[in-house]
C-alpha positions as MATLAB code, in Angstrom:
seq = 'XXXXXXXXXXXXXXXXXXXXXXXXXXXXXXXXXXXXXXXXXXXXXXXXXXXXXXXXXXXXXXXXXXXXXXXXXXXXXXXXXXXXXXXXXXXXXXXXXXXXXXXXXXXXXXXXXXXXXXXXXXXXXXXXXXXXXXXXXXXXXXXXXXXXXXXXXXXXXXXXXXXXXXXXXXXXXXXXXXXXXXXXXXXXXXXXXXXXXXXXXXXXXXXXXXXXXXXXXXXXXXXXXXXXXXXXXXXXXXXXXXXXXXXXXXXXXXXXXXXXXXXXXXXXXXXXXXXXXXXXXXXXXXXXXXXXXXXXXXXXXXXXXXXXXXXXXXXXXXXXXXXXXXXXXXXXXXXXXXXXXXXXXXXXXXXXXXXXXXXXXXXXXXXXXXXXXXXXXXXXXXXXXXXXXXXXXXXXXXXXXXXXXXXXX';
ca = [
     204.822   49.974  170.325;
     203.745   52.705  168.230;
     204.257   56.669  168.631;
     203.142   59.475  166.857;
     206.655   61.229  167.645;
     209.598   59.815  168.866;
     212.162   62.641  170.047;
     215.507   60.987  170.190;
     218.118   62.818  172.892;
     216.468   64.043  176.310;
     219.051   67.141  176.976;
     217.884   70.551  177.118;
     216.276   71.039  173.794;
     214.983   67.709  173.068;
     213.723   67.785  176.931;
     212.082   71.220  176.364;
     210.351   70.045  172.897;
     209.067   67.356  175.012;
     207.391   69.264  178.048;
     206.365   72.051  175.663;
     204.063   68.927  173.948;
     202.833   67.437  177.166;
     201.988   70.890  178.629;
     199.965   71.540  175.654;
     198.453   68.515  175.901;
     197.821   68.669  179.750;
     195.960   72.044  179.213;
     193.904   70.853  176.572;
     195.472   73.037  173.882;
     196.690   70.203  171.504;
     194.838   66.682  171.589;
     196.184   63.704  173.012;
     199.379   63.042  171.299;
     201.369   59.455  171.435;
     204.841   60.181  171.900;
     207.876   58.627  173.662;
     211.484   60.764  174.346;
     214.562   58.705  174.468;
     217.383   59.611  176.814;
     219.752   56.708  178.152;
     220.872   58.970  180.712;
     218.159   61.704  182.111;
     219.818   64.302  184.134;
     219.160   64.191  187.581;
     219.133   67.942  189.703;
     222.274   68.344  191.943;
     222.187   69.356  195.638;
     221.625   72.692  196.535;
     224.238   73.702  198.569;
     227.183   75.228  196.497;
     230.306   74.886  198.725;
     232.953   74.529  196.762;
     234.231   75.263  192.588;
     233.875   71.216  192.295;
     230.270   71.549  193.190;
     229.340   73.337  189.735;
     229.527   71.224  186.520;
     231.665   73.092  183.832;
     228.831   73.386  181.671;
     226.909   76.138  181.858;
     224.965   77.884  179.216;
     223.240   81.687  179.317;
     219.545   81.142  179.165;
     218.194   84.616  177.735;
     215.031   86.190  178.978;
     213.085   85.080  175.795;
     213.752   81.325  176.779;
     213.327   81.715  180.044;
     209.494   82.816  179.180;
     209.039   80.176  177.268;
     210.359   77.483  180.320;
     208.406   79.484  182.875;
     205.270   78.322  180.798;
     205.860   74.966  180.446;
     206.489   74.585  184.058;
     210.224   73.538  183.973;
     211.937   76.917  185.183;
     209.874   76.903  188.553;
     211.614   73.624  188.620;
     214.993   74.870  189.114;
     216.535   75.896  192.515;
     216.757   79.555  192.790;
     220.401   78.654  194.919;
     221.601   77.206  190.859;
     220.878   80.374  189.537;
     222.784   83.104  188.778;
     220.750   86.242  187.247;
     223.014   88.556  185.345;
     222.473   92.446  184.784;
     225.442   93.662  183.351;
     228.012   92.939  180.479;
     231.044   93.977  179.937;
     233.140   93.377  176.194;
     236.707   95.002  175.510;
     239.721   94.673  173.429;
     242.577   93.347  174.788;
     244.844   95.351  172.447;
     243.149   98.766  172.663;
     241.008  100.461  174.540;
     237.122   99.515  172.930;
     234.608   98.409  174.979;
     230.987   98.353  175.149;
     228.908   98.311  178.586;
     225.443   96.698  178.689;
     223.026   97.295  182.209;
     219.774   95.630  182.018;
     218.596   99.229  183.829;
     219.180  100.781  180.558;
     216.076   98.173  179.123;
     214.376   99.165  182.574;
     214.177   95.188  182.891;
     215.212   92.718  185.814;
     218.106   91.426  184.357;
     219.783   90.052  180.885;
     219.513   86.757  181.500;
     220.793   83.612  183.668;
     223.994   81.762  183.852;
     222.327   78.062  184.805;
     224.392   74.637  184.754;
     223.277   72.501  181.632;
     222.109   69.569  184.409;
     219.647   71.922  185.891;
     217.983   72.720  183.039;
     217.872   68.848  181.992;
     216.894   67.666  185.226;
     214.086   70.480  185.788;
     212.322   69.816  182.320;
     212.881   65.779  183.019;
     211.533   66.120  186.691;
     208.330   68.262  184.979;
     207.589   65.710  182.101;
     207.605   62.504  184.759;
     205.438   64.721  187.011;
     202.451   65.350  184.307;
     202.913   61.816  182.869;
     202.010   62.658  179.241;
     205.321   61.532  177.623;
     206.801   58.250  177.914;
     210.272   58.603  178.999;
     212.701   55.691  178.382;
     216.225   55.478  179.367;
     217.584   52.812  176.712;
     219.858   53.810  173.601;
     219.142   53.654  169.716;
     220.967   51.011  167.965;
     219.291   51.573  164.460;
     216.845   53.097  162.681;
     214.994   51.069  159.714;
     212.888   53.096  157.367;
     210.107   50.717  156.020;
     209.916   51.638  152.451;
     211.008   54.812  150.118;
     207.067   55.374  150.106;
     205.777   55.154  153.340;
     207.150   57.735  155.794;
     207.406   55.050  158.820;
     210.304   53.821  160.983;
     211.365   51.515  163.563;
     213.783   52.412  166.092;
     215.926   49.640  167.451;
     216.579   49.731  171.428;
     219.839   48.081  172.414;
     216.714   46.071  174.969;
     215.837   44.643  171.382;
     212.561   46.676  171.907;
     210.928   47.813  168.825;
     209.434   51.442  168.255;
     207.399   52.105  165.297;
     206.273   55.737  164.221;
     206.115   58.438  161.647;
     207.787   61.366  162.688;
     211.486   61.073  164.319;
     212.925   64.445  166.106;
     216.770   64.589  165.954;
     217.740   66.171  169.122;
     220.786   63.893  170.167;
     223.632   66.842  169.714;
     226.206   67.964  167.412;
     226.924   64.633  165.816;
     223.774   63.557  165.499;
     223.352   59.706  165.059;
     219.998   60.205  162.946;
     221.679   63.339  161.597;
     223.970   60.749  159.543;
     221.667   58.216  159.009;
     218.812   60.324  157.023;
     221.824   61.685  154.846;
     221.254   65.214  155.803;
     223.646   67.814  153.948;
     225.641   70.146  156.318;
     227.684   73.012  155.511;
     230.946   72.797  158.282;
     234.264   74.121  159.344;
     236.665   74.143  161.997;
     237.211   77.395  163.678;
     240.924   75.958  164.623;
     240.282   77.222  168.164;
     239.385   74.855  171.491;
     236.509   75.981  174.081;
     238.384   75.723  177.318;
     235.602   75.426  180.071;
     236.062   75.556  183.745;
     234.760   76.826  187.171;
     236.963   79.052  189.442;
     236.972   81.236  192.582;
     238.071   84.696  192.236;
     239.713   87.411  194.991;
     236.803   89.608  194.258;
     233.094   89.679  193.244;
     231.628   89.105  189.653;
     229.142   91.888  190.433;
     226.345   89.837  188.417;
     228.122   90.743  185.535;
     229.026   88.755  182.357;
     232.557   90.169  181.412;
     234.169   88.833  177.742;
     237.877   90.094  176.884;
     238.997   89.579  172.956;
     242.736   88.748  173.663;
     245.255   88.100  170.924;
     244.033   84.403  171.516;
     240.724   84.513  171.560;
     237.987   85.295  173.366;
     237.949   85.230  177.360;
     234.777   85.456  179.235;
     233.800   85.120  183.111;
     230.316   84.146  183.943;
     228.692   84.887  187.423;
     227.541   81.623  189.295;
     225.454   81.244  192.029;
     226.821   82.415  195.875;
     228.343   79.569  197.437;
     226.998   78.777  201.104;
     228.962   81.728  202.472;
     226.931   83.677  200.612;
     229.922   84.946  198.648;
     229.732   86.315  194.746;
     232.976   84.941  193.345;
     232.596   81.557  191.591;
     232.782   81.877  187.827;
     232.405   79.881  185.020;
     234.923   80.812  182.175;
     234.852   79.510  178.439;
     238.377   80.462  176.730;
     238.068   79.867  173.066;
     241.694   80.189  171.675;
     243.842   77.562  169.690;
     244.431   74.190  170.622;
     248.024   74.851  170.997;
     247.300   77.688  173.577;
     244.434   75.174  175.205;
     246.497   72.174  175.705;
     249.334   74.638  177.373;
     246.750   76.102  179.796;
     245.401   72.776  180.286;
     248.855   70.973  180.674;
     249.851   73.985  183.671;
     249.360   72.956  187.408;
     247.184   74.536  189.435;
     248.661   77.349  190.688;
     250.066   78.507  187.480;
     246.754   78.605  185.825;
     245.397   80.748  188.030;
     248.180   82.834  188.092;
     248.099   82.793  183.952;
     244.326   83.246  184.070;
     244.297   86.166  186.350;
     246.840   88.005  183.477;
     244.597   87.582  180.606;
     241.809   88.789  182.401;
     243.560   92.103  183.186;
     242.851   91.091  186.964;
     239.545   92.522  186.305;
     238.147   90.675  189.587;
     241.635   90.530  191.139;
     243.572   87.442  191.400;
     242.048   83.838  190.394;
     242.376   81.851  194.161;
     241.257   78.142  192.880;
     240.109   75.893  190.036;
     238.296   72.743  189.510;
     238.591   70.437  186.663;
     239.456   71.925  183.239;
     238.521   70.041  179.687;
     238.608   71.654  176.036;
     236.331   71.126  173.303;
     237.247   71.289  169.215;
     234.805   74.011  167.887;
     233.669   73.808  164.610;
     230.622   75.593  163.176;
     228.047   73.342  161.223;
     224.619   73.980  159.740;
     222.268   71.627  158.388;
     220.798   72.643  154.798;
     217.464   71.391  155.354;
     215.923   70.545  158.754;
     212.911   68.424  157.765;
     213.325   65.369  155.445;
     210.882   62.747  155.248;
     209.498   63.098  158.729;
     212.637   62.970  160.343;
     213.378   66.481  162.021;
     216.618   68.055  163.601;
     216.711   70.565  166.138;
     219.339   72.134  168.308;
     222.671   71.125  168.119;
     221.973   68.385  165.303;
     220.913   71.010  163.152;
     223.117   73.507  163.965;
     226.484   74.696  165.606;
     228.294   78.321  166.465;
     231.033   79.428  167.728;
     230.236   79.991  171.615;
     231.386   83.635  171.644;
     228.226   84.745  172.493;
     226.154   81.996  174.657;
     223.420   81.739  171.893;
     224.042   78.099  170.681;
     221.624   76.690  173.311;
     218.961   79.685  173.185;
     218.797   78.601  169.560;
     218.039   75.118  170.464;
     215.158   76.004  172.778;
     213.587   78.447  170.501;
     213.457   75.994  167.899;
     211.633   73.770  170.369;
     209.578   75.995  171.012;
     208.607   77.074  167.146;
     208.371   73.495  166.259;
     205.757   73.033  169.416;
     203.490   75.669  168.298;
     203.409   74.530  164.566;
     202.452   70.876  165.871;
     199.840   72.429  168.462;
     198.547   74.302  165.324;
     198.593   71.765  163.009;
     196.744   69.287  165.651;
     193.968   71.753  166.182;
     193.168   72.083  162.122;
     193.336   67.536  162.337;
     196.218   67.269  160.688;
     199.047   64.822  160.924;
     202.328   65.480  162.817;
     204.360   64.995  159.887;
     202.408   67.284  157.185;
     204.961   68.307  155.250;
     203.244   71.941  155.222;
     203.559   72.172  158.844;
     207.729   70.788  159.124;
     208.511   73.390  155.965;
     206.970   76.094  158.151;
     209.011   75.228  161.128;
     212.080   75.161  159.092;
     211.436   78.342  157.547;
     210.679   80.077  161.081;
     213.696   78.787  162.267;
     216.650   78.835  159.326;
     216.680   82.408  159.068;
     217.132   83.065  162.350;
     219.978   80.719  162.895;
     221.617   81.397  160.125;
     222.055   85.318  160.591;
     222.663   84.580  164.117;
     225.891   81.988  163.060;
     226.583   84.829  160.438;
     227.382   87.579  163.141;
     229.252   85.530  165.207;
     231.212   84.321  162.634;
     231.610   88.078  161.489;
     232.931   88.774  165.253;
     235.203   85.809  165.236;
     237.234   87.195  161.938;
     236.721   90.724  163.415;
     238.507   90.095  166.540;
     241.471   87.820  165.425;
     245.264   89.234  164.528;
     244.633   92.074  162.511;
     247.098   94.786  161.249;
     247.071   98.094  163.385;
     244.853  100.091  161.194;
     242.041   97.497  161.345;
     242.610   97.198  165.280;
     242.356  101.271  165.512;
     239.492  100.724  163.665;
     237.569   98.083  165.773;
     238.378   99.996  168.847;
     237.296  102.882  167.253;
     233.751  101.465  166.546;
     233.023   99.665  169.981;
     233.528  103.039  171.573;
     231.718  104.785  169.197;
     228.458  101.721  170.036;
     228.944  102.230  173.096;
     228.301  105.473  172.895;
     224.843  105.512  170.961;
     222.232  104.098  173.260;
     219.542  103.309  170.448;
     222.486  100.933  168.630;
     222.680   99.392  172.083;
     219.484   98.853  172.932;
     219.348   97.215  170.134;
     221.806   94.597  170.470;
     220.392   94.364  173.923;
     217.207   92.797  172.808;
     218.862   90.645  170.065;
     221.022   88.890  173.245;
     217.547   88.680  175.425;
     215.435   87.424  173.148;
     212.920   89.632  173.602;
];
């Protein structure tokens, strides 16, 4: 069987690379296009009804309102039930030792909202659900075993299925996550380091409301934030989703604590901001380590999203990275198809890379620059860093700014 692309890892961004193809193919902009996406397990869409803090999957990413364009038109974000989403217009950041802090209100931008806190399933599920509906990409739930290149010359591979099917094509997309199978077997160069800090992820129910409002508190740990969910089916505004990235030491502690005495913990680093924590579901942690490819594009094999790079999740971008380079590399193929050429002209790949490095890598630059900002420092540095949030805070153009760096737009 033989593809023109084979995108390898059906999650969000190799899902979105996928539809954005078949919807350009569906409305005639790009011509009819061979290619197969491989996902052993597609995400399927949960139930609707949000009842209890078990009912939300820990993983949740903040979809900003430049990738939210971009899913509305290739039909996936219509796809998603409006009862899994949870539009935020406010964000609060301060130090925990000090009093910076920076307020952001979407009604400053005169626009709807920042963005949405979705669960990572509902975005799979809606872009699956939207590809099997046109029928323009074959979808096939078996895993990669291997991948055999044919020759040093001739830029063709087979992909082994562990159904001892055989795929043959030119052009491979890499979208299988941070350690990337095809990553390692093309022998692409990354650049990587451990932060030494753990992502603690979990869903809870607080004594008051989020307020649609993303709130993130630097602590001596590391950085704390609560993320509106959905109402439950009392139509009540206090299930969060928090990511804690702080050392392992201070992970497997909070981890290791019953119930009750994480939410009593939890409610004191958060300043009781939203009052007291009332319940938890399950808890996990997750090593974080930054990593950056140093090429993208080798020999028509291509990595995107999390196989091409990882940041630290401070700010929620990791996954908005992902789906804008999707989205770049769809509009250099849908390009490239309309002037007859092939989908592995090397002109076309170097342009996508180059579109998308420079972006990435500033973006992994700040965060990294917040990361060291916000860890121990002595007292004059701290007086300093509170000095300067307040001081942002306070000049609306700066803020605006930063506004439409975290949307997107």
């Amino acid at each position: 069987m033989q593809y023109d692309v084979i995108i390898i890892g059906g999650g969000m961004v190799g899902s979105a690379l996928a539809l954005a193809l078949s919807n350009a193919m569906q409305t005639g902009q790009m011509p009819e296009q061979k290619i197969a996406l491989i996902e052993p397990s597609p995400a399927t869409m949960p139930q609707q009804k949000i009842e209890h803090v078990t009912d939300v999957d820990m993983r949740v990413s903040a979809i900003h309102r430049g990738n939210q364009a971009f899913l509305q038109s290739i039909g996936a974000w219509q796809g998603i039930p409006k009862q899994r989403l949870s539009a935020y217009d406010k964000m609060r950041v301060w130090d925990g030792i000090g009093t910076g802090h920076i307020q952001f209100d979407a009604s400053e931008m005169t626009e709807p909202c920042l963005g949405h806190i979705i669960e990572n399933r509902c975005v799979a599920a809606a872009l699956i659900n939207e590809i099997q509906r046109q029928g323009k990409i074959r979808l096939i739930t078996q895993k990669t075993t291997e991948i055999e290149r044919l020759s040093e010359e001739n830029e063709s591979y087979y992909v082994h299925l562990d159904n001892d099917d055989l795929l043959k094509t030119s052009t491979i997309v890499a979208a299988d996550g941070a350690r990337s199978f095809i990553r390692q077997w093309a022998e692409f160069e990354t650049r990587e380091w451990d932060y030494e800090h753990h992502g603690l992820v979990c869903t809870i129910r607080t004594e008051q409301s989020h307020q649609l409002c993303a709130w993130q508190r630097f602590t001596p740990d590391g950085v704390l934030a609560f993320l509106p969910l959905p109402q439950d089916d009392n139509g009540q505004e206090n299930l969060v989703s928090i990511v804690y990235s702080c050392s392992p030491e201070k992970a497997d502690s909070l981890l290791a604590l019953p119930d009750d005495e994480f939410c009593q913990t939890l409610s004191g680093e958060f300043e009781y901001q939203l009052g007291r924590v009332l319940e938890v579901g399950p808890r996990a942690a997750i090593p974080l380590r930054q990593r950056h490819a140093k090429t993208y594009v080798k020999s028509g094999v291509v990595l995107i999203g999390d196989a091409a790079h990882t940041i630290h999740p401070l700010a929620g971008q990791g996954v908005n990275l992902g789906l804008m380079d999707a989205n770049v590399l769809a509009q250099e193929w849908i390009r490239a198809s309309r002037r007859g050429l092939a989908l592995n002209d090397g002109l076309t790949l170097q342009r996508f890379e180059r579109r998308r490095m420079g972006e990435n890598l500033s973006m992994m630059a700040t965060m990294e620059g917040f990361k060291r900002l916000f860890a121990p420092q002595p007292p004059a540095i701290t007086w300093m860093r509170n000095w300067g949030m307040t001081k942002v805070n306070q000049a609306p153009m700066v803020k605006h700014h930063i506004m439409q760096l975290a949307m997107g737009l």
